[in-house]
C-alpha positions as CSV (number, residue, x, y, z in Angstrom):
1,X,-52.1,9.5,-55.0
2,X,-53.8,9.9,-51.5
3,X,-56.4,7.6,-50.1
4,X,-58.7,10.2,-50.0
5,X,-58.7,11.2,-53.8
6,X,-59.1,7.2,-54.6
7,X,-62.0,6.1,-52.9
8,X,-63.1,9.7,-54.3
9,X,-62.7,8.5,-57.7
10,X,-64.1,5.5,-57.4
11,X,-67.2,6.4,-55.9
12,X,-67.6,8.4,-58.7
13,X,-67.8,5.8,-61.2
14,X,-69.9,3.9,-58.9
15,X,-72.0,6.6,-58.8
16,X,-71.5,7.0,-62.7
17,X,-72.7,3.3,-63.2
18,X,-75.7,3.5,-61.2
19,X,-76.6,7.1,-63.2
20,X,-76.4,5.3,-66.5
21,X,-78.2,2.2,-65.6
22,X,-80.9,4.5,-63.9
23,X,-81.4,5.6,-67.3
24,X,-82.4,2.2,-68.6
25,X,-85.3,2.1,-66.1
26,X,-84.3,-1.6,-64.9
27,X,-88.0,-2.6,-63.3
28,X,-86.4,-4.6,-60.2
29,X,-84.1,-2.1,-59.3
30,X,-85.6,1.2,-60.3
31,X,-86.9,2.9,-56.9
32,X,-83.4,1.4,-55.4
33,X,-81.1,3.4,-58.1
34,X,-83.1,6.8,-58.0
35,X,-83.3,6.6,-54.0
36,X,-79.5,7.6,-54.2
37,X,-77.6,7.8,-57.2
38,X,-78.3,11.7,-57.9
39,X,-78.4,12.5,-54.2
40,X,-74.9,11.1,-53.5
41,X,-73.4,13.8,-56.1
42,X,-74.7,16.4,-54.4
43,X,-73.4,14.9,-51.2
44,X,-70.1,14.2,-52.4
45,X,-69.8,17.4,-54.3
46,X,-70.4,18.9,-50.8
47,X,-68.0,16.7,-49.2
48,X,-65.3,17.6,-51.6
49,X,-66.0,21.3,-52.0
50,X,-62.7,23.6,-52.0
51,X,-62.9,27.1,-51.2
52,X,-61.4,30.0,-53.3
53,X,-62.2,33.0,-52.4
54,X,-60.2,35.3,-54.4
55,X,-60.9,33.1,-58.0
56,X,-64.2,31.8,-57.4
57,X,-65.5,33.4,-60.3
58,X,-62.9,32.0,-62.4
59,X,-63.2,28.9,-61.0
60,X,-66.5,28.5,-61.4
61,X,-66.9,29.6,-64.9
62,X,-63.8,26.9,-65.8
63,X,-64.7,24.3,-64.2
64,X,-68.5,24.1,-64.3
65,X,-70.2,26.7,-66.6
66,X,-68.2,27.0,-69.7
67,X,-68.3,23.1,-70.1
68,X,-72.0,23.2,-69.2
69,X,-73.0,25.7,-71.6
70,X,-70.6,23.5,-74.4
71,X,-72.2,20.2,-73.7
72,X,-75.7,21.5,-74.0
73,X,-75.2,23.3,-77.2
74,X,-73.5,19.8,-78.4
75,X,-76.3,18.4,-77.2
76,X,-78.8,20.2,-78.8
77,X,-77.1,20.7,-82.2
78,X,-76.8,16.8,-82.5
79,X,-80.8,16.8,-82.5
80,X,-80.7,15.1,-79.3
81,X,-83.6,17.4,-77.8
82,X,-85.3,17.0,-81.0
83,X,-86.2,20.6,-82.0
84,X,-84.7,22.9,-85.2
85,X,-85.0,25.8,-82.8
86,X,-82.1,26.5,-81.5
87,X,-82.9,30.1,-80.2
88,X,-85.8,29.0,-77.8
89,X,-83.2,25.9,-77.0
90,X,-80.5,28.3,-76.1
91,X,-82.8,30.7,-73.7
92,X,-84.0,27.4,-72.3
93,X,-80.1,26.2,-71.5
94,X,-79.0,29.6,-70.2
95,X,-82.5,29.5,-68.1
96,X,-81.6,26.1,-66.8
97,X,-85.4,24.2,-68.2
98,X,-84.7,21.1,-69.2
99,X,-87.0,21.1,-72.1
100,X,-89.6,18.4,-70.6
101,X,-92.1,21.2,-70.8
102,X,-93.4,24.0,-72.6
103,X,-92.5,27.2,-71.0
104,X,-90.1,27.9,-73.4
105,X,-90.6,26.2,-77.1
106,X,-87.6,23.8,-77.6
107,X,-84.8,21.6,-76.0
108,X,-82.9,22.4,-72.8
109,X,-80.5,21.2,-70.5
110,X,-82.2,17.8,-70.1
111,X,-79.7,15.2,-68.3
112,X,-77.5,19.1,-67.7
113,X,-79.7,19.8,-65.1
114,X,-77.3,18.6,-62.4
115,X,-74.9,20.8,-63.3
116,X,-76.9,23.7,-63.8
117,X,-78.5,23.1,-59.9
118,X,-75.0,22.8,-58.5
119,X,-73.2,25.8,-60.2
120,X,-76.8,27.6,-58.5
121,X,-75.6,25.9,-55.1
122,X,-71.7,26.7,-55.5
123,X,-72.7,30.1,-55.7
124,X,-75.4,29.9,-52.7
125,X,-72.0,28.5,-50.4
126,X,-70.2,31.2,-51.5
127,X,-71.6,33.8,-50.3
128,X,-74.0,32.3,-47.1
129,X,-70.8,29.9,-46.0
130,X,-71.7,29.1,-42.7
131,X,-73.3,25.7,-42.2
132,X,-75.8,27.4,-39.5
133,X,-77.2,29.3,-42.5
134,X,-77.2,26.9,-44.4
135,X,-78.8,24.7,-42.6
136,X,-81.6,27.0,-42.4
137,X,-81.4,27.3,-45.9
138,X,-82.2,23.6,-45.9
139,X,-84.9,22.9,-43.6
140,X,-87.0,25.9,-45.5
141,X,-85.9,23.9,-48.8
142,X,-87.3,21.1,-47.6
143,X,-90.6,22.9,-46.9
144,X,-90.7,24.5,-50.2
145,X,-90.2,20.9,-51.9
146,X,-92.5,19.6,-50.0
147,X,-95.2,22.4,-50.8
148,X,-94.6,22.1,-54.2
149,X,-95.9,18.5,-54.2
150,X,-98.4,18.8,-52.6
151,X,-99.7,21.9,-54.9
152,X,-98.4,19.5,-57.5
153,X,-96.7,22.2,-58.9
154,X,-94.3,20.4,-61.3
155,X,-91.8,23.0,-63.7
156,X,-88.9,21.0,-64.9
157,X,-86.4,23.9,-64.0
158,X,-83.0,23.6,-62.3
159,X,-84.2,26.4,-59.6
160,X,-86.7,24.5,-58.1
161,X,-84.5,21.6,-58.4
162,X,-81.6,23.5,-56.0
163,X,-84.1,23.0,-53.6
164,X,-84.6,19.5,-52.9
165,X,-80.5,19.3,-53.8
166,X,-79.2,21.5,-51.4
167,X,-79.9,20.0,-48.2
168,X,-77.4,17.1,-49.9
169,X,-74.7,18.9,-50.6
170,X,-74.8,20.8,-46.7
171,X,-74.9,17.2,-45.4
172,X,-71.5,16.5,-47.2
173,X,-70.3,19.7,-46.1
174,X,-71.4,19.9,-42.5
175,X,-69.4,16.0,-42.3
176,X,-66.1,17.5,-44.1
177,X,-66.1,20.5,-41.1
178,X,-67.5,17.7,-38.3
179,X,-65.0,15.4,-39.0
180,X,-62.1,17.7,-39.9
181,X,-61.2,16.3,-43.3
182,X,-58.5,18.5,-44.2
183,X,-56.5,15.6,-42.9
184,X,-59.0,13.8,-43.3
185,X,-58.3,11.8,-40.1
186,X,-61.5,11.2,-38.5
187,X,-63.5,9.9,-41.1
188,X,-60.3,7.6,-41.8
189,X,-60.1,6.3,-38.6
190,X,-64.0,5.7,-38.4
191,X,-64.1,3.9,-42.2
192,X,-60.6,2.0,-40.8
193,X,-62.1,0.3,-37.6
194,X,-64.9,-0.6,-40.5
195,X,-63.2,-1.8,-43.0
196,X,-60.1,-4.0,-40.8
197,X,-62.8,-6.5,-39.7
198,X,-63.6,-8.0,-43.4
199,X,-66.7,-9.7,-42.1
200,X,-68.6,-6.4,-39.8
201,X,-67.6,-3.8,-43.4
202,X,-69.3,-6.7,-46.1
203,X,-72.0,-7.3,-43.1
204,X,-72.7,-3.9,-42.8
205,X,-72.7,-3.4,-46.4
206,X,-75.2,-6.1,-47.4
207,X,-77.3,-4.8,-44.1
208,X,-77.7,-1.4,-46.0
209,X,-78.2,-3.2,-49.3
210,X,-81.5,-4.6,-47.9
211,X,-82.6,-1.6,-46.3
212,X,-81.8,0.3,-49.3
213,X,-83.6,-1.5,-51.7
214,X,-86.9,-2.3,-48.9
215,X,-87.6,1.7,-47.8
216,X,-87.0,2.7,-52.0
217,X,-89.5,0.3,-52.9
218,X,-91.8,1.5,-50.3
219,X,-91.4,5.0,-51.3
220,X,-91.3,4.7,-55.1
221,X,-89.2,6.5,-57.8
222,X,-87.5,9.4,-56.9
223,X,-86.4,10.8,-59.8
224,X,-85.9,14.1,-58.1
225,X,-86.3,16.0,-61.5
226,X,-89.4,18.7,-61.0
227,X,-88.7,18.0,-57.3
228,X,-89.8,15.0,-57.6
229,X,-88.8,12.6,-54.1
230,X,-91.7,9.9,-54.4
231,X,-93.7,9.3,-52.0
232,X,-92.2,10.5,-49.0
233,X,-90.3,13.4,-48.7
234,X,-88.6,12.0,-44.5
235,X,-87.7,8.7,-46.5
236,X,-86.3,10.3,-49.7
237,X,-83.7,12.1,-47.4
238,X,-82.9,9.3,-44.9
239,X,-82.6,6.9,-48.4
240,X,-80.0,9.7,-49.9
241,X,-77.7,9.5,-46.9
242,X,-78.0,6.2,-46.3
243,X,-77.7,5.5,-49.7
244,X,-74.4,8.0,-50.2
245,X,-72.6,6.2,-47.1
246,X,-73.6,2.9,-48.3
247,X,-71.4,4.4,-51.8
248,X,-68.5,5.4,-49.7
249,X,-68.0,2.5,-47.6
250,X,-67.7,0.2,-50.8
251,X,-65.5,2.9,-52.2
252,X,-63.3,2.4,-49.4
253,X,-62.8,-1.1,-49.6
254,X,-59.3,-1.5,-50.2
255,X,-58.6,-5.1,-50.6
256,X,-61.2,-4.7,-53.6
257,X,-60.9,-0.6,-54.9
258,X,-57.1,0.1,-55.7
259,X,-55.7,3.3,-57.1
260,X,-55.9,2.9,-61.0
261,X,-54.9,5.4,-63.7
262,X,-58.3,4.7,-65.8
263,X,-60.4,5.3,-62.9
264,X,-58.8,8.5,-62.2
265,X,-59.6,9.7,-66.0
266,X,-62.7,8.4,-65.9
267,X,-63.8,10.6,-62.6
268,X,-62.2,13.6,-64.0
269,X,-64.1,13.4,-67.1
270,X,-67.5,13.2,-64.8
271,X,-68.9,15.8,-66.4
272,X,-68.9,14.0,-70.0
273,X,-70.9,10.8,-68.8
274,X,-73.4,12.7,-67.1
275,X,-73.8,15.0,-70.5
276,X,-73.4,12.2,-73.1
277,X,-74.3,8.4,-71.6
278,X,-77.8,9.0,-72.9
279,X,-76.5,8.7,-76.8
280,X,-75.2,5.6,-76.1
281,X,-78.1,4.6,-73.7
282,X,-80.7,5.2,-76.4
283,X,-78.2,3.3,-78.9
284,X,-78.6,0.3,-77.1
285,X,-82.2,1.0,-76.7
286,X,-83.5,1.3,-79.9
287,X,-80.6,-0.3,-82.3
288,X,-78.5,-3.1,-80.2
289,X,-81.4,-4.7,-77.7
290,X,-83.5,-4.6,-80.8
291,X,-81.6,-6.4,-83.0
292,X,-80.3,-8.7,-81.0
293,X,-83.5,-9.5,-79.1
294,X,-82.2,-8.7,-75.6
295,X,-84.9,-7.7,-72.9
296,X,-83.5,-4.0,-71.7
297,X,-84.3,-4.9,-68.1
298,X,-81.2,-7.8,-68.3
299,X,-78.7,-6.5,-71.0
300,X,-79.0,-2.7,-69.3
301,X,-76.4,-3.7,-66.2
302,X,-73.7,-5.1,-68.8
303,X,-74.5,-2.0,-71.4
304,X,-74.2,0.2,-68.5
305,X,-70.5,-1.1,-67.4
306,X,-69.5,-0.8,-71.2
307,X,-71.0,2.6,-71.9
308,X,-69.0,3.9,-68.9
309,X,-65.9,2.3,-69.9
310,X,-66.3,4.1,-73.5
311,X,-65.9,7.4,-71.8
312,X,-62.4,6.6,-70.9
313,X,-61.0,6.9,-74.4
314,X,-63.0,9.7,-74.8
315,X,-62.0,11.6,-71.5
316,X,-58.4,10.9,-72.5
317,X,-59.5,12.7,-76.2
318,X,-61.1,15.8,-74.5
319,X,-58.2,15.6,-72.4
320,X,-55.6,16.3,-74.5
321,X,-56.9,18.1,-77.3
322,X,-60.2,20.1,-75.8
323,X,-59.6,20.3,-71.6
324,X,-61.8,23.2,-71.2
325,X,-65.0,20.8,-72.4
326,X,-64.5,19.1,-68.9
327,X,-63.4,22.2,-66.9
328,X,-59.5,21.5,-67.4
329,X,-56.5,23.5,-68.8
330,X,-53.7,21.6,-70.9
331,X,-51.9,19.1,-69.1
332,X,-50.7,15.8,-69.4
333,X,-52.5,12.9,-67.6
């Protein structure tokens, strides 16, 4: 496997991790998970964007919006949006609400959203591909997000989520074409001088730990849902890059991050944690912390860690018998 697809892979399930244990609300580390954790897909999803022209369509649909429109229905059939109406619920998924509001009587998307937003950003690359545009695309995102706030305007609707996305997933993009990553040389070379000197990668690594964790704090919770980037908008960007640099450079770390089969199943079944983990998260919630009389804010990082590494047997599952839940066709892993 090539470098490129490993660190790729694992900062996935970094990212993975730090999406479940977001979930949990852990006081101390709250406003330092939500600074980056949602950003960095979009940045990495930017990053890694392919370009086919002639099957986009198809792609698209595979890969993203027949398993979207599978996991919500699971979703809300299970009961977990709580509602016997599953026509409203329905018109709500295919709308992209996440059901956190009234709009539209009944269930959503809910933790869907994501996915929702980026199929509504793979289509805006599409067809406006240059970065220039896009761009421009951004800085009036920005401006809308930023109106919306202060309006306080809040509809929990994937649109007006692709707007304070976007500008994340150009910034991946615009540093695939600066650094001409189809060989991906230049951003290896940069990440290599880095990561040869042991001491300047864990320094710098620790250095944007701190800073991390300080500015998130000073600009609160950014849960980004219903635009939401706490307190200010200049910070909530600067956090999301620094924040989904601060991802890759650990990712990189060879002498830690090795190829590993798991990993590998575990990132391509990305689209199953980020429809599922909250099952499991309220499991632990309201049946295992209970019980056994753990405080949530100290039990979340380890339930985090084992909730992820459920979805591996599961992955493998979908895998093989359904593919096209995660966007695949038949194969052997």
């Amino acid at each position: 496997m090539r470098e490129r697809l490993v660190w790729g892979d694992w900062a996935r399930i970094l990212g993975l991790y730090l999406v479940i244990l977001g979930h949990f609300f852990p006081g101390m580390v709250k406003s330092f998970i939500f600074s980056f954790h949602v950003p960095f897909f979009f940045f990495i999803s930017g990053y890694f964007t392919t370009y086919k022209s002639n099957n986009f369509w198809k792609h698209l649909t595979q890969t993203l919006i027949v398993p979207y429109l599978l996991i919500c229905m699971i979703n809300a059939y299970i009961g977990i949006d709580n509602t016997n109406s599953i026509i409203p619920t329905f018109a709500n998924i295919l709308l992209g609400f996440h059901g956190l509001d009234n709009m539209i009587f009944g269930g959503g998307c809910q933790e869907m959203w994501f996915v929702y937003t980026l199929i509504l950003i793979k289509i805006t690359d599409h067809y406006i591909y240059e970065i220039r545009y896009q761009i421009v695309i951004s800085i009036i995102s920005i401006i809308f997000v930023y109106m919306l706030n202060e309006k306080e305007i809040n509809i929990a609707w994937s649109v007006t989520d692709f707007f304070i996305c976007f500008p994340f997933f150009v910034m991946g993009k615009w540093l695939k074409l600066s650094n001409n990553l189809n060989n991906d040389c230049k951003l290896n070379a940069f990440f290599t001088r880095i990561l040869s000197k042991g001491s300047v990668s864990c320094g710098i690594i620790i250095l944007l730990l701190i800073f991390q964790y300080v500015i998130s704090y000073i600009n609160g919770v950014a849960t980004m849902v219903i635009a939401d980037y706490g307190k200010n908008i200049i910070l909530f960007y600067i956090l999301g890059c620094t924040g989904s640099f601060m991802v890759i450079l650990i990712s990189k770390y060879k002498t830690i991050f090795k190829s590993w089969n798991r990993v590998r199943i575990l990132s391509m079944g990305s689209i199953l944690v980020l429809g599922f983990h909250m099952h499991f998260v309220r499991l632990f919630n309201s049946v295992i912390f209970k019980e056994l009389n753990i405080p949530s804010d100290y039990g979340c990082y380890i339930a985090s860690a084992i909730i992820l590494l459920l979805f591996i047997p599961i992955t493998s599952f979908v895998m093989k018998c359904v593919p096209f839940l995660i966007g695949k066709k038949y194969e052997k892993i």
